[in-house]
Residue frames as a rotation matrix with the C-alpha (Angstrom) as fourth column:
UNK 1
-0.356 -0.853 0.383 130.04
0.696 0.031 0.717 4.82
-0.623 0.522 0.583 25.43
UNK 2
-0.195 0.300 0.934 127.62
0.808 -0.491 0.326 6.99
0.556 0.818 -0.147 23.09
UNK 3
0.849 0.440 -0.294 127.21
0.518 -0.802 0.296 9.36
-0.105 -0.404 -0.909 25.68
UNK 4
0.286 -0.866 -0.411 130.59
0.376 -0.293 0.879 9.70
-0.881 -0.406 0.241 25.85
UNK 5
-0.506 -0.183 0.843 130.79
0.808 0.240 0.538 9.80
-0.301 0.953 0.026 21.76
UNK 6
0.552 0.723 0.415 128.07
0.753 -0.646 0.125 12.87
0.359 0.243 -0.901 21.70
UNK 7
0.933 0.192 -0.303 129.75
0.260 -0.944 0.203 14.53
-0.248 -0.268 -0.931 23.49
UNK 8
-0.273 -0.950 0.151 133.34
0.581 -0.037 0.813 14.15
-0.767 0.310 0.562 22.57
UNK 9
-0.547 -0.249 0.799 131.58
0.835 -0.236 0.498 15.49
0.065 0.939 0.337 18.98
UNK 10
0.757 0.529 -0.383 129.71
0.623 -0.761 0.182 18.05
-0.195 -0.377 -0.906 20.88
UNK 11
0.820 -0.280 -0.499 133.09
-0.051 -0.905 0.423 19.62
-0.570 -0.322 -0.756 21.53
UNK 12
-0.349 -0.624 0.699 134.80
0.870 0.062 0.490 18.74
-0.349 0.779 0.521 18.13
UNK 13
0.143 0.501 0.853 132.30
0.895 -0.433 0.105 21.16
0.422 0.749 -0.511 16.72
UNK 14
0.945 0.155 -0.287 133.12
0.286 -0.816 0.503 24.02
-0.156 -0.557 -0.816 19.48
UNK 15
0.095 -0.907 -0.411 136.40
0.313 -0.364 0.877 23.70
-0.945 -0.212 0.249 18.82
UNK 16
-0.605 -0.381 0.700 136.29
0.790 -0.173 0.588 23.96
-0.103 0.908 0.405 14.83
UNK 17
0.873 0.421 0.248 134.12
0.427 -0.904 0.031 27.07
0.237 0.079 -0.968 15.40
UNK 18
0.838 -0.242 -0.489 136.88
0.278 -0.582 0.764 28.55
-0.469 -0.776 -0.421 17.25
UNK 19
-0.370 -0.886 0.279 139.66
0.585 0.011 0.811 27.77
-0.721 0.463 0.515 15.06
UNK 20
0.013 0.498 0.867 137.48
0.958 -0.255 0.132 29.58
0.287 0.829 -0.480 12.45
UNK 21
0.952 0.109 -0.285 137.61
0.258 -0.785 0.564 33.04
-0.162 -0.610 -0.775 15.28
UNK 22
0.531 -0.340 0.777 139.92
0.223 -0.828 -0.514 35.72
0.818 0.446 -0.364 14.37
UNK 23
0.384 -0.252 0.888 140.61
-0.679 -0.729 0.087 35.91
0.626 -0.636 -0.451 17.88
UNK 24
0.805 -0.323 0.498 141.63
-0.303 0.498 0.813 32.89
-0.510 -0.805 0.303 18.69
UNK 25
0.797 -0.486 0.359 144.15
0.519 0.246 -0.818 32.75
0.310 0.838 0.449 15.53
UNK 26
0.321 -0.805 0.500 145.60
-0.230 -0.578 -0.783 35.47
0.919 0.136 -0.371 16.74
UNK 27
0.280 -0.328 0.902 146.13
-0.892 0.259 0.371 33.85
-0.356 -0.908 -0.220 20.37
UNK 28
0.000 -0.420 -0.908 148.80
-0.907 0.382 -0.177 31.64
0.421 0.823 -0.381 19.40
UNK 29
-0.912 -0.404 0.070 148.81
-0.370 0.736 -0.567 29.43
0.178 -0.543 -0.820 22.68
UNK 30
-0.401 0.830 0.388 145.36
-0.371 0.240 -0.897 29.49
-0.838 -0.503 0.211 22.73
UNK 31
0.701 0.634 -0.326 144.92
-0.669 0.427 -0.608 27.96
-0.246 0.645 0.724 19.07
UNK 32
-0.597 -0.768 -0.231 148.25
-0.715 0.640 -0.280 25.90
0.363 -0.002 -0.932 19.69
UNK 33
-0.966 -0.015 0.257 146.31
-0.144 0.858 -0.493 23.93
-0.214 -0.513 -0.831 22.05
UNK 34
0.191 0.978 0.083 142.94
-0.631 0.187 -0.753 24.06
-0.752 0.091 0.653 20.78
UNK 35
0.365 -0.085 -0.927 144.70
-0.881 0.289 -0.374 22.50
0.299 0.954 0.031 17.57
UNK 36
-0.691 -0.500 -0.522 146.15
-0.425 0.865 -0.267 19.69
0.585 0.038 -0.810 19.54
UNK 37
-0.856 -0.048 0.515 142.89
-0.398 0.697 -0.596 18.80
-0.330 -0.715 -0.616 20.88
UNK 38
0.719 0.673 -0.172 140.67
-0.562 0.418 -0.713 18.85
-0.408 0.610 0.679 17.68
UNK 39
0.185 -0.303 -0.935 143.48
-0.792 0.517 -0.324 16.38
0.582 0.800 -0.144 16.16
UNK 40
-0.898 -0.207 0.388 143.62
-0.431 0.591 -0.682 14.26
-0.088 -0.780 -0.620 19.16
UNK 41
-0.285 0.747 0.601 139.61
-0.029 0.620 -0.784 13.79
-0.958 -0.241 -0.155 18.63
UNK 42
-0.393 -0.008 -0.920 139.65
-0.899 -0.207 0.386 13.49
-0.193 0.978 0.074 14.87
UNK 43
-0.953 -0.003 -0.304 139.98
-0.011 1.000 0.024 9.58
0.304 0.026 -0.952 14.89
UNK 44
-0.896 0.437 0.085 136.98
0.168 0.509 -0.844 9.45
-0.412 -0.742 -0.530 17.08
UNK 45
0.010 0.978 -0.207 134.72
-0.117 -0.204 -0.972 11.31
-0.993 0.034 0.112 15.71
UNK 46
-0.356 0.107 -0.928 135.52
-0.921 0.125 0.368 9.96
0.155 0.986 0.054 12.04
UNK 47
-0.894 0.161 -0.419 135.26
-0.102 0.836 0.538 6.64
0.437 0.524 -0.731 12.91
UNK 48
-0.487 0.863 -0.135 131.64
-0.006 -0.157 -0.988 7.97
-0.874 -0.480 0.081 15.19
UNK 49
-0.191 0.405 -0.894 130.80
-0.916 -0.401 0.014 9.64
-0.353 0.821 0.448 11.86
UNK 50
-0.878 -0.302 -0.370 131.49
-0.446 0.798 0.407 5.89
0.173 0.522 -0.835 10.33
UNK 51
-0.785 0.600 0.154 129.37
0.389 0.671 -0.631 4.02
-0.482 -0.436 -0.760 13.17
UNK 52
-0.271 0.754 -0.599 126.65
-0.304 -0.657 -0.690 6.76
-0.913 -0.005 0.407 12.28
UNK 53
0.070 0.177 -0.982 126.38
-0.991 -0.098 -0.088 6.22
-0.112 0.979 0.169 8.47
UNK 54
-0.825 -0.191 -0.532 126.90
-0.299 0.946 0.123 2.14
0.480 0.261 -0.837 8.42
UNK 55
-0.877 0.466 0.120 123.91
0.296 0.719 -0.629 2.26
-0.379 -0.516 -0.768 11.03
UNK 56
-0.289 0.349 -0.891 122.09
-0.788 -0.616 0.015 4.39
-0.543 0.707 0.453 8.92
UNK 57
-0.315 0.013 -0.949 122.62
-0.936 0.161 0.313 2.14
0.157 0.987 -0.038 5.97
UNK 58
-0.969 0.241 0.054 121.61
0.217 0.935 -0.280 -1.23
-0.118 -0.259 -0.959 8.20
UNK 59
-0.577 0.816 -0.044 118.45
-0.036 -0.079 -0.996 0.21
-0.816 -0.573 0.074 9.17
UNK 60
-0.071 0.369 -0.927 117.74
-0.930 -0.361 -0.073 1.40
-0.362 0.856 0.369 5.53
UNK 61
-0.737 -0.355 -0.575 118.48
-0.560 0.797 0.226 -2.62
0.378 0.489 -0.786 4.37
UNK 62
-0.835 0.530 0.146 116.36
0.130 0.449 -0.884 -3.47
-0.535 -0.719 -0.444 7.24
UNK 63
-0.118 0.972 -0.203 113.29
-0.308 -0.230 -0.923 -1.72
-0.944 -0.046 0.326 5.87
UNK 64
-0.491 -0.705 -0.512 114.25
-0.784 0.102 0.612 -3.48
-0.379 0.702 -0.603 2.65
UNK 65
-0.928 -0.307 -0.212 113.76
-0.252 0.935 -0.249 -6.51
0.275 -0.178 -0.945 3.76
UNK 66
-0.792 0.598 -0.121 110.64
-0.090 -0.311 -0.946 -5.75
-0.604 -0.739 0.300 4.70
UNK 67
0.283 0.809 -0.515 109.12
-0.591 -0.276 -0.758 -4.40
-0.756 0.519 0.400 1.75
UNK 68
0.194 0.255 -0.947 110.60
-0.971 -0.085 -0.222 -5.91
-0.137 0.963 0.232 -0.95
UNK 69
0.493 0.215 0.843 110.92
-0.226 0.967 -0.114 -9.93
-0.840 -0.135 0.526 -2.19
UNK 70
0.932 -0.268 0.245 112.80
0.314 0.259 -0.913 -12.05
0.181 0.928 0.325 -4.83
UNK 71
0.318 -0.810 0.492 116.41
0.892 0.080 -0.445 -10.51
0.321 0.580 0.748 -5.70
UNK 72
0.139 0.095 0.986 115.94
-0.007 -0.995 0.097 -7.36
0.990 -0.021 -0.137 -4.37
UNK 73
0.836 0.461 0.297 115.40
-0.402 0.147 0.904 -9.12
0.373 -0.875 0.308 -0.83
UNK 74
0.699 -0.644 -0.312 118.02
0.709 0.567 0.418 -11.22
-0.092 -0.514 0.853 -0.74
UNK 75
0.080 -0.710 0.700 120.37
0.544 -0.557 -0.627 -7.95
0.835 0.431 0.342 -2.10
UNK 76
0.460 0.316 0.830 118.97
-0.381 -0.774 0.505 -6.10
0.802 -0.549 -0.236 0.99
UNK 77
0.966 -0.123 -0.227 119.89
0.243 0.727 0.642 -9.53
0.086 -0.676 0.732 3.54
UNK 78
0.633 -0.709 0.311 123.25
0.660 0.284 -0.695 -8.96
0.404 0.646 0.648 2.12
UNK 79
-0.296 -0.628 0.719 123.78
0.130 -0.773 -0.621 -5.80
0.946 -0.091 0.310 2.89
UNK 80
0.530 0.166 0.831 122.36
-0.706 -0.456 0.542 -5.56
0.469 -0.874 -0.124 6.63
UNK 81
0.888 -0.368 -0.277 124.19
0.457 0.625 0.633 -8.76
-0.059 -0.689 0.723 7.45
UNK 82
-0.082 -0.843 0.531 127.68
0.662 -0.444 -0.604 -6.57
0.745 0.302 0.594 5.93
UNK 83
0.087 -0.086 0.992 126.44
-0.043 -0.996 -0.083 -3.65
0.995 -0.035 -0.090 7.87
UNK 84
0.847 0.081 0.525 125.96
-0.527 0.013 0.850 -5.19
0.062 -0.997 0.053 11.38
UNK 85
0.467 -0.854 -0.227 129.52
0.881 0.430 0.197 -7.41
-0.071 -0.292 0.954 11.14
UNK 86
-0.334 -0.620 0.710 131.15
0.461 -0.765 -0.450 -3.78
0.822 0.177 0.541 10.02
UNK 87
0.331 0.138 0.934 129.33
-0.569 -0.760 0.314 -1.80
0.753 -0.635 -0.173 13.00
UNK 88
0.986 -0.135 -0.098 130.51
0.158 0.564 0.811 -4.61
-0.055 -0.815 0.577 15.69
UNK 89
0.041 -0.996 0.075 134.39
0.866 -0.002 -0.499 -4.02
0.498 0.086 0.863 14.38
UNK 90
0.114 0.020 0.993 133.43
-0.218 -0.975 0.044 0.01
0.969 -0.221 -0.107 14.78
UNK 91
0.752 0.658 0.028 132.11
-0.074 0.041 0.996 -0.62
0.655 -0.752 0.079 17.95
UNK 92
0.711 -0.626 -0.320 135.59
0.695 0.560 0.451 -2.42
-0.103 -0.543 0.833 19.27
UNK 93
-0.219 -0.943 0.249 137.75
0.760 -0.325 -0.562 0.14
0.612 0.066 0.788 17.59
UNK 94
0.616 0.214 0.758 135.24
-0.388 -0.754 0.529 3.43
0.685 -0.621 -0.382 19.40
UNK 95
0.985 0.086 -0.147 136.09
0.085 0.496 0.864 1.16
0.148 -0.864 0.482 22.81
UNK 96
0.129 -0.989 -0.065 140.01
0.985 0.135 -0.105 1.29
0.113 -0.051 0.992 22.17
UNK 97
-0.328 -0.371 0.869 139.80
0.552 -0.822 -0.142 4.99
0.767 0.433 0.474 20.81
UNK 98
0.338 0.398 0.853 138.19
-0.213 -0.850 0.481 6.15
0.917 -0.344 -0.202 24.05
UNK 99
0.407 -0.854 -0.323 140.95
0.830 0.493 -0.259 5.22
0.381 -0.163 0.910 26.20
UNK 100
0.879 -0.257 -0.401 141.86
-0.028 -0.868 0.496 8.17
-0.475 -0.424 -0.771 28.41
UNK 101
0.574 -0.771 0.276 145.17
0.562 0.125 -0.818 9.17
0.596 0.624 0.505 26.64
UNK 102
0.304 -0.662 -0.685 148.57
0.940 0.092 0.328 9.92
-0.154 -0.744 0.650 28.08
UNK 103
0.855 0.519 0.022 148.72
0.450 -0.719 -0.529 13.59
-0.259 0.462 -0.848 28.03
UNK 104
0.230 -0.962 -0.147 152.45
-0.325 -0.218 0.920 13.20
-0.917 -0.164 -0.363 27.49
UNK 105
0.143 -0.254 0.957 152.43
0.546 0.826 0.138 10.94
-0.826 0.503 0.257 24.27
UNK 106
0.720 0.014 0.694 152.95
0.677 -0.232 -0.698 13.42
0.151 0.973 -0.177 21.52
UNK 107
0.737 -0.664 0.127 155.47
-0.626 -0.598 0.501 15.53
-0.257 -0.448 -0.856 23.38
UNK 108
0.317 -0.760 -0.567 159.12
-0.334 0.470 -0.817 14.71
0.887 0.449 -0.105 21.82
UNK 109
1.000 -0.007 -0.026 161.21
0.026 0.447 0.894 13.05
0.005 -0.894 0.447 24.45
UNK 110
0.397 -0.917 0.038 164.90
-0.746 -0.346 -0.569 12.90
0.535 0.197 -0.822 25.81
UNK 111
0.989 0.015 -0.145 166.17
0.049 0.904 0.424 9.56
0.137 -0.426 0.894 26.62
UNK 112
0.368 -0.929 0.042 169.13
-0.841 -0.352 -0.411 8.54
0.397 0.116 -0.911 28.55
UNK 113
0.891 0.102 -0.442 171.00
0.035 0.956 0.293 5.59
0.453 -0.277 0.848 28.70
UNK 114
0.343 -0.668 0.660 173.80
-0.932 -0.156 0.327 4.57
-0.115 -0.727 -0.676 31.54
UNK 115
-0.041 -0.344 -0.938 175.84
-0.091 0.936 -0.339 1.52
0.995 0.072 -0.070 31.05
UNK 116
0.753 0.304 0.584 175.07
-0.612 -0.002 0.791 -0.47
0.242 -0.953 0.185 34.60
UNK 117
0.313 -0.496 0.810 176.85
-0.410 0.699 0.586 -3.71
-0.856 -0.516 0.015 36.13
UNK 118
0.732 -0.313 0.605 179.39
0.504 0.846 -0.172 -5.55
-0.458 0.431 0.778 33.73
UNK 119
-0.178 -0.979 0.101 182.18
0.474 0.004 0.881 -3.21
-0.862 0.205 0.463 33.07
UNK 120
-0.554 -0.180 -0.813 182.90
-0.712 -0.404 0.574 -2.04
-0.432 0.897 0.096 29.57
UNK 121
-0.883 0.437 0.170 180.84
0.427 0.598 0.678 -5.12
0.195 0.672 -0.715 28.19
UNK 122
-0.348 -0.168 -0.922 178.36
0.825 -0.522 -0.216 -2.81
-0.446 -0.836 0.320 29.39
UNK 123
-0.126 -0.059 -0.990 179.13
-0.309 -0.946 0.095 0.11
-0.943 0.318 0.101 27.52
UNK 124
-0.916 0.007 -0.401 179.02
-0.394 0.168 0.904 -1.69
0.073 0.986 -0.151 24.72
UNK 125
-0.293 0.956 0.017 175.05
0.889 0.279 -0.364 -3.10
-0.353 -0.091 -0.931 25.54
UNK 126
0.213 0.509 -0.834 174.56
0.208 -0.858 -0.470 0.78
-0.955 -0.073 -0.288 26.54
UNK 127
-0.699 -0.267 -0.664 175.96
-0.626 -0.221 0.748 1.16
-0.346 0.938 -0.012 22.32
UNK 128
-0.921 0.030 0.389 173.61
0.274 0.760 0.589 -1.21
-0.278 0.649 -0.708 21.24
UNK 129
-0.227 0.794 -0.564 170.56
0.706 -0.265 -0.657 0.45
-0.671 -0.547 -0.500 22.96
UNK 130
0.063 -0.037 -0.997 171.33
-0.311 -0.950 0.015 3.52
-0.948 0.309 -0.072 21.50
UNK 131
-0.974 -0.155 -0.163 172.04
-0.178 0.086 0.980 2.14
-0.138 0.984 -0.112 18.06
UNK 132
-0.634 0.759 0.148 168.42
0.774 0.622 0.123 0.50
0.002 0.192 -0.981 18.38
UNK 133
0.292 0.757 -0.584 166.42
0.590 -0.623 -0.513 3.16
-0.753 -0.195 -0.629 19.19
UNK 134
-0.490 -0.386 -0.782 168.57
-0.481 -0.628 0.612 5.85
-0.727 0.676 0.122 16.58
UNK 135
-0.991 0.031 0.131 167.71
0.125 0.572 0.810 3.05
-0.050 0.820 -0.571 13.92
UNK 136
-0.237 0.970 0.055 164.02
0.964 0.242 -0.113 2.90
-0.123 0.026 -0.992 14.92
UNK 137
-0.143 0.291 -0.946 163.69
-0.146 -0.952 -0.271 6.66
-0.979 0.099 0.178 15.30
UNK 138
-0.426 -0.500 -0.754 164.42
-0.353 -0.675 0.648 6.83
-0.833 0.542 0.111 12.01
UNK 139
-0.954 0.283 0.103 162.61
0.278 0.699 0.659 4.24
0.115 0.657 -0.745 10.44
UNK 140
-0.188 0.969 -0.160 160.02
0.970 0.158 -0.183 5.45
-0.152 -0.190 -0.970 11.91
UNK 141
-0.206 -0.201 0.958 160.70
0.506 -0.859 -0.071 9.24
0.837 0.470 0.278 10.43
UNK 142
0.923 0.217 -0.319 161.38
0.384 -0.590 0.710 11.01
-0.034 -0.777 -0.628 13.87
UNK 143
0.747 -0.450 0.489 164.25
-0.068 -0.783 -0.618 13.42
0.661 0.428 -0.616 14.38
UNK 144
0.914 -0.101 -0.393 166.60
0.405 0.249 0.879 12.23
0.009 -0.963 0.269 16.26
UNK 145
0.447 -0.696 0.562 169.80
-0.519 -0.714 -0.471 14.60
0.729 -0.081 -0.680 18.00
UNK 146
0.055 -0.692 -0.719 172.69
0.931 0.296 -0.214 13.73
0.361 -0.658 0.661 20.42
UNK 147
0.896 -0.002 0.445 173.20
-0.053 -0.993 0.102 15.70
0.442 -0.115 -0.890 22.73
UNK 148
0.487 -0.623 0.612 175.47
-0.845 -0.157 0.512 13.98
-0.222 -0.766 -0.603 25.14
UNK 149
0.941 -0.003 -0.339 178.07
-0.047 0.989 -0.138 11.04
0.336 0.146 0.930 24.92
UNK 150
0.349 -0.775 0.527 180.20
-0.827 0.009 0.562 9.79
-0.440 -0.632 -0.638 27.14
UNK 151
0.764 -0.286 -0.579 182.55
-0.137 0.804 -0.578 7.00
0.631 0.521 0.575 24.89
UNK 152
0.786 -0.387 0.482 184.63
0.076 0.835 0.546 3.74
-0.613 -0.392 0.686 26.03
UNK 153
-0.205 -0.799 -0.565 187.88
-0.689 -0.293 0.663 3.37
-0.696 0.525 -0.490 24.47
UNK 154
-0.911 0.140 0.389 185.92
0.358 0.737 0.573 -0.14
-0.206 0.661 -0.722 22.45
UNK 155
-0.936 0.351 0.029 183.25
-0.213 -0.629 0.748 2.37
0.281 0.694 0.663 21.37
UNK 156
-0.194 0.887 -0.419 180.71
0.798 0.391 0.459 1.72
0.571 -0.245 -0.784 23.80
UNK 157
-0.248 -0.076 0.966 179.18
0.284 -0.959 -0.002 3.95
0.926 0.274 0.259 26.07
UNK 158
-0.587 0.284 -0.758 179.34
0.809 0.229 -0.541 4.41
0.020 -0.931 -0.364 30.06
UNK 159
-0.323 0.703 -0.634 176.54
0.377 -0.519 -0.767 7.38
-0.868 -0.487 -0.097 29.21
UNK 160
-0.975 -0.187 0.124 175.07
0.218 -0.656 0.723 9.02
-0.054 0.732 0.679 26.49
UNK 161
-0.479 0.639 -0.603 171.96
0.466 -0.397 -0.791 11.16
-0.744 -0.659 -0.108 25.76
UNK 162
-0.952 0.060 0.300 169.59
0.263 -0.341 0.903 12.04
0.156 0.938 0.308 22.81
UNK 163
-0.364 0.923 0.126 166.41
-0.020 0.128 -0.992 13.47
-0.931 -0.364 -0.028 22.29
UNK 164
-0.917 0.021 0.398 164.11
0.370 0.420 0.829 12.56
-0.150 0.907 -0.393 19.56
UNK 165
-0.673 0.620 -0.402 161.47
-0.480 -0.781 -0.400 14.47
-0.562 -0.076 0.823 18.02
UNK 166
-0.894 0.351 -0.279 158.04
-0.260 0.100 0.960 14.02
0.365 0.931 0.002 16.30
UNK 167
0.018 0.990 0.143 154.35
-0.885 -0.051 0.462 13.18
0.465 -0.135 0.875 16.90
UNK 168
0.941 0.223 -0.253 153.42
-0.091 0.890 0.447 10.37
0.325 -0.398 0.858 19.08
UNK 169
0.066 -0.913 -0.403 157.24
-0.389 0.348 -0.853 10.11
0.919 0.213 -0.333 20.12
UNK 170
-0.504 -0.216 0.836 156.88
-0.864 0.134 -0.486 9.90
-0.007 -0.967 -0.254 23.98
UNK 171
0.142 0.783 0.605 154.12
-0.936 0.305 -0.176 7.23
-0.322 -0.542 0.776 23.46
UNK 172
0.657 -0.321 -0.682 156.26
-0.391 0.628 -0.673 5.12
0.644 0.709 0.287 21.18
UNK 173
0.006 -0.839 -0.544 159.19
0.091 0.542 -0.835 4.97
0.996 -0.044 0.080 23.59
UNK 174
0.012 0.149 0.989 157.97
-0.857 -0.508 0.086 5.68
0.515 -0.849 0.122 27.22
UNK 175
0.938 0.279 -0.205 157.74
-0.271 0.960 0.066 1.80
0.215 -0.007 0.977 27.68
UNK 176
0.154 -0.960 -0.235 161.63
0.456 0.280 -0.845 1.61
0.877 0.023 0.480 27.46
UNK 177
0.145 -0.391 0.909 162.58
-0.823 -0.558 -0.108 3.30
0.549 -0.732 -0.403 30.68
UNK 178
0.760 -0.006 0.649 164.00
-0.564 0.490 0.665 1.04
-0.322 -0.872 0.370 33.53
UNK 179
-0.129 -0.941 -0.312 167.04
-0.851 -0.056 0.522 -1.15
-0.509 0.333 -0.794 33.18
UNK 180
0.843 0.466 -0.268 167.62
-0.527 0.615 -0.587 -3.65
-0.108 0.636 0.764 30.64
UNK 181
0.459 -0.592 0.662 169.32
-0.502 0.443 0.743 -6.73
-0.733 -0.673 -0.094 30.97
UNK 182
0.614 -0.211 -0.760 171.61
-0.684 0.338 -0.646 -8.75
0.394 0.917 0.063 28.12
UNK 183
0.217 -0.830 0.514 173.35
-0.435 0.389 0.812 -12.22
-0.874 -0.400 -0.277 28.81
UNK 184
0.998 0.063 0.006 175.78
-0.026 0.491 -0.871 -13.18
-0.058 0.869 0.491 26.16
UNK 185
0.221 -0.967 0.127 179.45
0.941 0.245 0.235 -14.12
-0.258 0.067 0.964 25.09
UNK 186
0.912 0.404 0.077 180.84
0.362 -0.699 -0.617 -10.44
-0.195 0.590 -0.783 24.72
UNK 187
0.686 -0.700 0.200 183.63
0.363 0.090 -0.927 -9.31
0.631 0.709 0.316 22.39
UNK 188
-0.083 -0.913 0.398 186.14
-0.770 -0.195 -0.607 -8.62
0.632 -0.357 -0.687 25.51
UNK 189
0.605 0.254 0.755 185.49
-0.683 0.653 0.327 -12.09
-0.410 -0.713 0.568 26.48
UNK 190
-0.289 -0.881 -0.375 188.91
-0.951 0.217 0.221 -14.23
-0.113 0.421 -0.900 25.44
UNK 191
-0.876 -0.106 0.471 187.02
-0.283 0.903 -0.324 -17.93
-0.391 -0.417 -0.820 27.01
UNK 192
-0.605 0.796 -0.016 183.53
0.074 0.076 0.994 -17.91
0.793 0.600 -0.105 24.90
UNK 193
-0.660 0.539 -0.523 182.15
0.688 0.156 -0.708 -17.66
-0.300 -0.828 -0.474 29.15
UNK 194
0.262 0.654 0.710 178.12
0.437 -0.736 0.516 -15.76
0.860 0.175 -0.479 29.04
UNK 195
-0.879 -0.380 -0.289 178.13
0.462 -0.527 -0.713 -12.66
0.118 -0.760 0.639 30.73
UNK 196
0.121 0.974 -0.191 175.29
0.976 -0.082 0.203 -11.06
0.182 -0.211 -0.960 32.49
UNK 197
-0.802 -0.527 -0.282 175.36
0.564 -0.824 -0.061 -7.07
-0.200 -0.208 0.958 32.02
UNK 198
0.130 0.979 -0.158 172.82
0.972 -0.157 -0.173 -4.34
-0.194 -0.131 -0.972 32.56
UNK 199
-0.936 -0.163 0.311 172.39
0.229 -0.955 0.188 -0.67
0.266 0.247 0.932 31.25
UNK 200
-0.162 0.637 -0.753 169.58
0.632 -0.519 -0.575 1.93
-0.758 -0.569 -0.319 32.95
UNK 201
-0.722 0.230 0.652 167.05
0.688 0.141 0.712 3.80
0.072 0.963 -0.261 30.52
UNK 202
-0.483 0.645 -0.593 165.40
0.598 -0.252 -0.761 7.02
-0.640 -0.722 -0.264 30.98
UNK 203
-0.601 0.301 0.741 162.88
0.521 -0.555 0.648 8.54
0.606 0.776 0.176 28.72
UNK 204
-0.316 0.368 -0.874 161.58
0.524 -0.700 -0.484 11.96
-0.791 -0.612 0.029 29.82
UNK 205
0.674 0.662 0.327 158.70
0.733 -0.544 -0.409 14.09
-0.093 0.515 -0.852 28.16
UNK 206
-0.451 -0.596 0.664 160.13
0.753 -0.654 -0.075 17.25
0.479 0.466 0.744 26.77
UNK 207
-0.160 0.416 -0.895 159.30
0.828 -0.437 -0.352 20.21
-0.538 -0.797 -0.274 29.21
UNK 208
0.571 0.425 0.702 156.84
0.654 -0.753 -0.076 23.31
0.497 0.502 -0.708 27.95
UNK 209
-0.481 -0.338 0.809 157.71
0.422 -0.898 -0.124 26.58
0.768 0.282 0.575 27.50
UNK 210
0.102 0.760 -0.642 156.49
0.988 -0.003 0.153 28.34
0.115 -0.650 -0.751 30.67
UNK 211
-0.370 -0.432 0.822 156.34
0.234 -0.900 -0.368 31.89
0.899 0.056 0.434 30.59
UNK 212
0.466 -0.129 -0.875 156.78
0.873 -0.093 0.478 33.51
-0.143 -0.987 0.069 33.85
UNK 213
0.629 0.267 0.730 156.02
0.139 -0.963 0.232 37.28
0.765 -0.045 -0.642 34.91
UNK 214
-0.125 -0.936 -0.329 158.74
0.783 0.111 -0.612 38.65
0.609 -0.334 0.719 36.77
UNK 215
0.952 0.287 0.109 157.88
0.222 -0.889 0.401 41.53
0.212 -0.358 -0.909 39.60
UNK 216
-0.419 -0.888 -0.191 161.07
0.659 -0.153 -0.736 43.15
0.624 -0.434 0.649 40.65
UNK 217
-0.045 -0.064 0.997 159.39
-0.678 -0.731 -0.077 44.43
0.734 -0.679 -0.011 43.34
UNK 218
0.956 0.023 0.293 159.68
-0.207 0.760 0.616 40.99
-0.208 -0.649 0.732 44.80
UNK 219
0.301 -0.913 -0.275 163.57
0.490 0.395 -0.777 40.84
0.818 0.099 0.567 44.04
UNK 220
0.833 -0.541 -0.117 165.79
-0.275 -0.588 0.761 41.86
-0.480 -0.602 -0.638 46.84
UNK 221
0.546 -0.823 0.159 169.24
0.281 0.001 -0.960 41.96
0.789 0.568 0.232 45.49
UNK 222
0.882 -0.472 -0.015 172.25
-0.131 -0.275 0.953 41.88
-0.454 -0.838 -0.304 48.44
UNK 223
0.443 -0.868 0.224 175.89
-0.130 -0.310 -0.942 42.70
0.887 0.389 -0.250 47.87
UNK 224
0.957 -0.277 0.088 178.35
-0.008 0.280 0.960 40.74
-0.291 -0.919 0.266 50.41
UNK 225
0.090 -0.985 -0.147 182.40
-0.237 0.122 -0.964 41.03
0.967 0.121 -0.223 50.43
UNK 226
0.584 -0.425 -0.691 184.66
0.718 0.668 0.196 39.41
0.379 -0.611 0.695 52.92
UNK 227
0.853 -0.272 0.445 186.14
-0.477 -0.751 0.456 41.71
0.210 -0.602 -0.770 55.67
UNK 228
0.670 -0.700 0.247 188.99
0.177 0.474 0.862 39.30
-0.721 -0.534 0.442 56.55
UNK 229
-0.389 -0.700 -0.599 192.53
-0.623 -0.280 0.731 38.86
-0.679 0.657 -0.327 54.90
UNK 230
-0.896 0.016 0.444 192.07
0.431 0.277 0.859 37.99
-0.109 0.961 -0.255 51.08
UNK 231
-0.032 0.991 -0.130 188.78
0.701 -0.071 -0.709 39.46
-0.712 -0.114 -0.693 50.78
């Protein structure tokens, strides 16, 4: 794990040289992504920086303990037993934070839901979906847009489509894809009977910008009409 920790802050520090380089300011794609991958290893290497400065301050308690006696001694005990229960937490969070990340999870997403099996009770699940997730977006200060909606005449939906924007958004809601099931008494039900109805979830990363070099000396261009009658 600390090898892995050196070097992760090996190449924090290459990268905040660079961002500091004239030339890579002016290369926007090339300090676009250099910036999303010193804030991707921020976390780590603060809370490294942490592990670094709490073992520091054990060791220093340690030699405390050593030399001195009385009040002083037991002040030192004090603090190296604090410092080794704090570096064991560090330790667990480093172990989480180095976690290969999804290299999709900060990339906004575009999620579509389909009402499935049950009719117009249904469309009204697929409305509920969508109300949930709009609600959470927002609570959770992401940006969220319609693009598409296909409406029921009881204000449900047999399709609709939004995409929602902000940091971390794909990794918040990539989990939701696949279909989701709901059994309950629903409001075009006259007999109080449960119904069992399903609606289909798809959350897709937002797709980069690709730029793409055109040769027209690889176009051919042909020109066809119809010899027959109407042509």
């Amino acid at each position: 794990m600390f090898d892995k920790l050196l070097e992760a802050e090996n190449r924090f520090n290459e990268i905040e040289k660079s961002l500091e380089d004239p030339e890579t300011v002016s290369n926007q794609h090339l300090f676009t992504s250099l910036m999303k991958e010193y804030k991707s290893l921020t976390p780590i290497i603060e809370k490294y920086r942490e592990y670094k400065k709490t073992q520091s301050d054990m060791e220093g308690a340690k030699i405390l303990m050593e030399e001195e006696t009385g009040e002083m001694y037991e002040i030192a005990v004090e603090e190296y037993k604090d410092c080794k229960a704090k570096i064991e937490g560090i330790e667990e969070e480093l172990k989480i934070l180095l976690i290969p990340k999804d290299p999709n999870d900060d990339k906004n997403v575009v999620v579509e839901i389909r009402a499935g099996a049950g009719g117009e009770e249904a469309a009204l699940f697929a409305y509920d979906l969508y109300r949930m997730y709009s609600m959470y977006a927002q609570a959770n200060n992401f940006k969220f847009e319609l693009t598409n909606a296909n409406e029921t005449g009881l204000k449900g939906f047999k399709e609709v489509t939004f995409m929602i924007s902000g940091e971390g958004a794909y990794s918040r809601f990539k989990f939701e894809s696949g279909v989701h099931r709901v059994q309950r008494v629903p409001e075009t039900e006259s007999q109080g009977r449960v119904q069992t109805s399903t609606a289909t979830v798809a959350v897709l990363p937002e797709a980069e910008d690709v730029e793409v070099e055109l040769n027209m000396g690889d176009v051919i261009v042909e020109t066809c009409k119809s010899s027959g009658a109407g042509g």
